[in-house]
N, C-alpha and C positions, 0 to 999 in steps of 0.2 A: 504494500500500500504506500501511494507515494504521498512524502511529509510533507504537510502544510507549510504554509510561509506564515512565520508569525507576525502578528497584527503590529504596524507601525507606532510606535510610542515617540513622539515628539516634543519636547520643548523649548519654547519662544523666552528667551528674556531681554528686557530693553528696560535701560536705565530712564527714567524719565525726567523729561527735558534737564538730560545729563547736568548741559553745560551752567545751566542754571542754577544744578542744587551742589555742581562744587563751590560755584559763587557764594552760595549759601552759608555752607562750612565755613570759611574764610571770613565772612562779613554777617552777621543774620540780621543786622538791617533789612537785609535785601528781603527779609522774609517776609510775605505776605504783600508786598506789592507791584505791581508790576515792572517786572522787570526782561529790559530786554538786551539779549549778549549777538553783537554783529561786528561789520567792518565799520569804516570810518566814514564819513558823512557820503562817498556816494558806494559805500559797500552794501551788502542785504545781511536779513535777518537772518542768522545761524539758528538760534533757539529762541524762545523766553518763556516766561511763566505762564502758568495760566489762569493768574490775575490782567498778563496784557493782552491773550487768547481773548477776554470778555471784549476787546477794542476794537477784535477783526485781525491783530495782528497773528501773522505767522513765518513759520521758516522759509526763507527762499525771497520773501518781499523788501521789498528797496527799504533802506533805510528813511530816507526820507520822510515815504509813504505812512513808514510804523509812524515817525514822529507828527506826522498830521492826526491819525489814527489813535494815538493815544501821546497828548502832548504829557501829559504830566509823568510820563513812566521814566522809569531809570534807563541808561543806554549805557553799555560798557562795550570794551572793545574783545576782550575775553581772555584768557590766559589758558597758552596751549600745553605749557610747563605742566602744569597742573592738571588740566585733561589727560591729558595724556600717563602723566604719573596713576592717576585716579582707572584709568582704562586698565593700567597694566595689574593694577592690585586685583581689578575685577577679575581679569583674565584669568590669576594667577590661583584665584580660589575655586572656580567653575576648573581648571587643570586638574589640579588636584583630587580634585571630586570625583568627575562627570568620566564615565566609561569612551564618548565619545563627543565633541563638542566642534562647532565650528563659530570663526568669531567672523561678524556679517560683516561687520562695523566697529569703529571706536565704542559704540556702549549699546551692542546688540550680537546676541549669540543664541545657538542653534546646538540642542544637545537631543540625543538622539539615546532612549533609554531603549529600545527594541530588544526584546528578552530577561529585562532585565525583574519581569514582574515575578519569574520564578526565585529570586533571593530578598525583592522587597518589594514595599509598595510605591510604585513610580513617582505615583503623586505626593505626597507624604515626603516622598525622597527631595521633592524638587522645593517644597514648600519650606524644606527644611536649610537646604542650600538658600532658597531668598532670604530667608533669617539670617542666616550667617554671613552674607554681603552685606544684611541693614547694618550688622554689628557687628562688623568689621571696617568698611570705611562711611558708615552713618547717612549712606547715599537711599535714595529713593526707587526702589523699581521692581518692575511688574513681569509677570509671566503667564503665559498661555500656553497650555497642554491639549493636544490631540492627535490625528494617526497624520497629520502631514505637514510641513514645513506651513502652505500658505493659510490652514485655517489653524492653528496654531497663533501665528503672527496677527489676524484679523483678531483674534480672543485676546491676546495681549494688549490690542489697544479698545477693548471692551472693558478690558479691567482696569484700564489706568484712571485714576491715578493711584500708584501706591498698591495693586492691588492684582488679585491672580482669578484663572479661570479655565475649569478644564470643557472639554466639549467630548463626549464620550463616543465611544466608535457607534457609529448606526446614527448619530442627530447633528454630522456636519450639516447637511442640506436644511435641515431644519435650521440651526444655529445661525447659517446663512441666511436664508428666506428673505424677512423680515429689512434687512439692511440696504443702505443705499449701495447701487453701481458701484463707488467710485472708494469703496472700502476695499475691493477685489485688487492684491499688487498686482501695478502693469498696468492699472486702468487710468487714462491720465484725462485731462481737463475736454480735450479731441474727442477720444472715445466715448465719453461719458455726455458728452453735449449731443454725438448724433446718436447716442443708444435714446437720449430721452426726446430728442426727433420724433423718432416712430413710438411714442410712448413708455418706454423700458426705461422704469427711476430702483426698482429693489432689486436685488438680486435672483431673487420667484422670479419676478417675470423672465429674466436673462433664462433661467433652467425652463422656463415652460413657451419659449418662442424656440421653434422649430431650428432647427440647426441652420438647414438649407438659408433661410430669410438670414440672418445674422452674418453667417458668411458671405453673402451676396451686399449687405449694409458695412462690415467693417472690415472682410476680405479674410484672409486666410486664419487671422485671431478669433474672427466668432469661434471655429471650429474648438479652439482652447478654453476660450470663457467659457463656452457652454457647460465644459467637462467640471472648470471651476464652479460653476454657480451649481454643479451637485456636489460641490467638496471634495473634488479629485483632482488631487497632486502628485505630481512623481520627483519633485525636486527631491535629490538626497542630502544629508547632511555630510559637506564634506571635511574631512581630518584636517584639523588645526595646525601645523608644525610651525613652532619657531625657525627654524632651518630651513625654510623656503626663503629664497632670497633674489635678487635680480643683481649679478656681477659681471665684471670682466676683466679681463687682466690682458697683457700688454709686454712680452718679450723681445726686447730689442735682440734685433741682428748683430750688434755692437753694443760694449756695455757703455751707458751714459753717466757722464759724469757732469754734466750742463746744466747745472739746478733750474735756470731758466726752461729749458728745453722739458726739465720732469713735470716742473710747474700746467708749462702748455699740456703737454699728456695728458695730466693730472686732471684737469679742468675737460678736457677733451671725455675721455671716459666716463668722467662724470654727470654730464651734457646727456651722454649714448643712457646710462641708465635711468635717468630722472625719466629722458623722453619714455623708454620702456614700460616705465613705473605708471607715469601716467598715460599710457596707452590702455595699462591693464586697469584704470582706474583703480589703485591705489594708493598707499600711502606707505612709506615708512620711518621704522620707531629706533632703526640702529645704522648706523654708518662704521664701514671696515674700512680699513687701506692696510694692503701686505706690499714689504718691499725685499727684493732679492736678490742679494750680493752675489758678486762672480763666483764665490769659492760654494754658493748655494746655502751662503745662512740666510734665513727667512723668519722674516720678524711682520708680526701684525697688530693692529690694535683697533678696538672698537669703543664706541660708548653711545650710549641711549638718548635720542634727540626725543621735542615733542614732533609729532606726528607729521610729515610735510613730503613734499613730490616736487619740490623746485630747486631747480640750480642754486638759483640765488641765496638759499640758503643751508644748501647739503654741498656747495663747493667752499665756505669758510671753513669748515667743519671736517674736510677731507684735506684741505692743505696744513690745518692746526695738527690732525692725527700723522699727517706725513713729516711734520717737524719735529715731532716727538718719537719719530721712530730712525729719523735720518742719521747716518752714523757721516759727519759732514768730511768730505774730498776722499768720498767712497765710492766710487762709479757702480750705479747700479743694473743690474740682470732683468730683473724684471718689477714690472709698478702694476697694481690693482687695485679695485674698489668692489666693496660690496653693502647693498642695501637688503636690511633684513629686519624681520616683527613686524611683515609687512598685516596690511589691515585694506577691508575692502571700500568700496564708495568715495575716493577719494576728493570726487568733486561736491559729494552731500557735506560732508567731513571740515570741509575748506572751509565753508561760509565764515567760520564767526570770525576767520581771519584777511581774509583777499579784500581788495578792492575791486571793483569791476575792471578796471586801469590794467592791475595786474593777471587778472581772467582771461582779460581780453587777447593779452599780450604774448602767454602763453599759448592760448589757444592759436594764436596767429604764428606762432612761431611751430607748433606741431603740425599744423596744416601742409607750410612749405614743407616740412618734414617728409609729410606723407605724401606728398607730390613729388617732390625732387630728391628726395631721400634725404638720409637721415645726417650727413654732411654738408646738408645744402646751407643751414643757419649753423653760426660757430661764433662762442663770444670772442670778442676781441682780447687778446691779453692774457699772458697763465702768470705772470710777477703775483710778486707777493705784497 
């Protein structure tokens, strides 16, 4: 008799409006009013409370906008030191735990209990870990339990604020039912404007409009919503490692001893990975550089940045580690870089820090990337 597949067990956690409540910690002024963490006057809304939530304000809206929308609220710029530190604590107690876990985002992860109800109880288990993250770094966040990644994640933000919620196997579709379109991830502002077109605002109606009509109205994604709006997922939870990383290194045919010339290198590869990093839209939390002397001694050193995917600020950081490892009027064998504790969403991620200035300017510089390749834009200058 051939053996069943055992029933999905999934959980959703997400810290809530993260950036806000390490502000909190820090300051509790901030507590109870609205408060909103972005860029600088023409940056957007990263996060904020949800005392500024009551104003209309939300993540992703122009700063400006918030401050029309809610004049009297606090506006801060945000501190990614501290995010980021705050992320790693999280990470570092859901590790320790969770048989299997992936981290989505800086303050959202995906743990994946499947079989694990023959040694305990899943729920219980998981309710017990959100305990021990409140009291441990005193942060705020919620979790959602069910057989699949996306209605998991919808039930997490059913229970926030502060607060958990399982959906039991057999009343995803129900669970669903009832809710707007635009709760379903992947459903964006486009889709959800010409579902309610032809009349389709709950998620019921998306499961009770015939397949054929849907794919003919949004094209080949009806065929997927429809499968979602009965609560079927197949995304899996994938394996967290710190040791994934995006690097490269760099063997001279000659060994070089032209500090100027390792400089340029140095900045050069550094450029190749950033671009990498945000291609895969993420982020990373660790910067290496290894350097390798003719006779093959090889020396490396790292350390833990706040969370970032830009030259401009993972190339000070890679010439500081190269001057701490340089053994000086050593000609050197070979030079490399590696980014690593990388993290996904890197453009979600960015807000409380970018400017649209600097958004833009990246994004314009990846572009030529992707047209002309990846040598085509080069900063000017590797000195120090």
């Amino acid at each position: 008799m051939a053996a069943t597949t055992p029933q999905r067990i999934i959980a959703h956690f997400d810290l809530d409006a993260f950036f806000v409540s390490v502000e909190r910690l820090f300051n509790p002024a901030y507590i109870g009013v609205p408060l909103i963490v972005g860029g600088k006057e023409r940056g957007v809304v990263s996060t904020c409370s949800y005392e500024a939530r009551q104003y209309g304000v939300h993540s992703a809206m122009p700063i400006q906008q918030a401050k029309r929308l809610c004049p009297n609220g606090i506006f801060i710029g945000g501190n990614r030191a501290a995010y980021s530190h705050y992320s790693r604590m999280v990470t570092q107690i859901i590790a320790d735990k969770a048989p299997l876990f992936e981290k989505a985002s800086i303050d959202e992860f995906y743990i994946d209990l499947t079989g694990m109800e023959r040694f305990f109880d899943p729920f219980q288990w998981t309710i017990d870990l959100r305990q021990q993250i409140i009291n441990e770094t005193k942060l705020p966040i919620s979790f959602g339990m069910s057989t699949n990644k996306m209605v998991a994640k919808i039930a997490t933000d059913a229970a926030k604020p502060n607060g958990y919620l399982q959906v039991p196997f057999g009343m995803e579709k129900e669970f669903l039912a009832p809710l707007a379109v635009g709760k379903i991830p992947g459903v964006g502002k486009n889709t959800q404007q010409t579902l309610e077109s032809i009349g389709i605002k709950t998620i019921r109606q998306i499961a009770e409009t015939p397949v054929a009509l849907l794919e003919k109205v949004i094209g080949k994604y009806g065929v997927e919503l429809w499968h979602k709006a009965h609560g079927k997922h197949e995304g899996i939870v994938a394996p967290y490692h710190e040791a994934k990383s995006i690097s490269t290194e760099r063997t001279f045919e000659e060994n070089v001893l032209d500090l100027d010339r390792l400089m340029a290198e140095l900045v050069t590869m550094t450029e190749r990975v950033g671009y990498e990093l945000r291609q895969e839209d993420k982020m990373a939390g660790c910067i290496a550089v290894k350097i390798r002397y003719p006779n093959f001694d090889t020396n490396s050193r790292q350390i833990a940045v706040p969370y970032t995917c830009y030259d401009d600020e993972i190339i000070p950081i890679a010439k500081e580690l190269f001057h701490q490892l340089y053994k000086k009027n050593q000609p050197v064998r070979l030079l490399g870089i590696r980014l690593s504790e990388l993290t996904n969403h890197a453009q979600q991620t960015n807000l409380f820090y970018n400017t649209e200035k600097k958004t833009d300017l990246y994004k314009a510089i990846d572009d030529l990337k992707n047209k002309f390749g990846k040598l085509a834009v080069k900063r000017g200058g590797g000195k120090n």
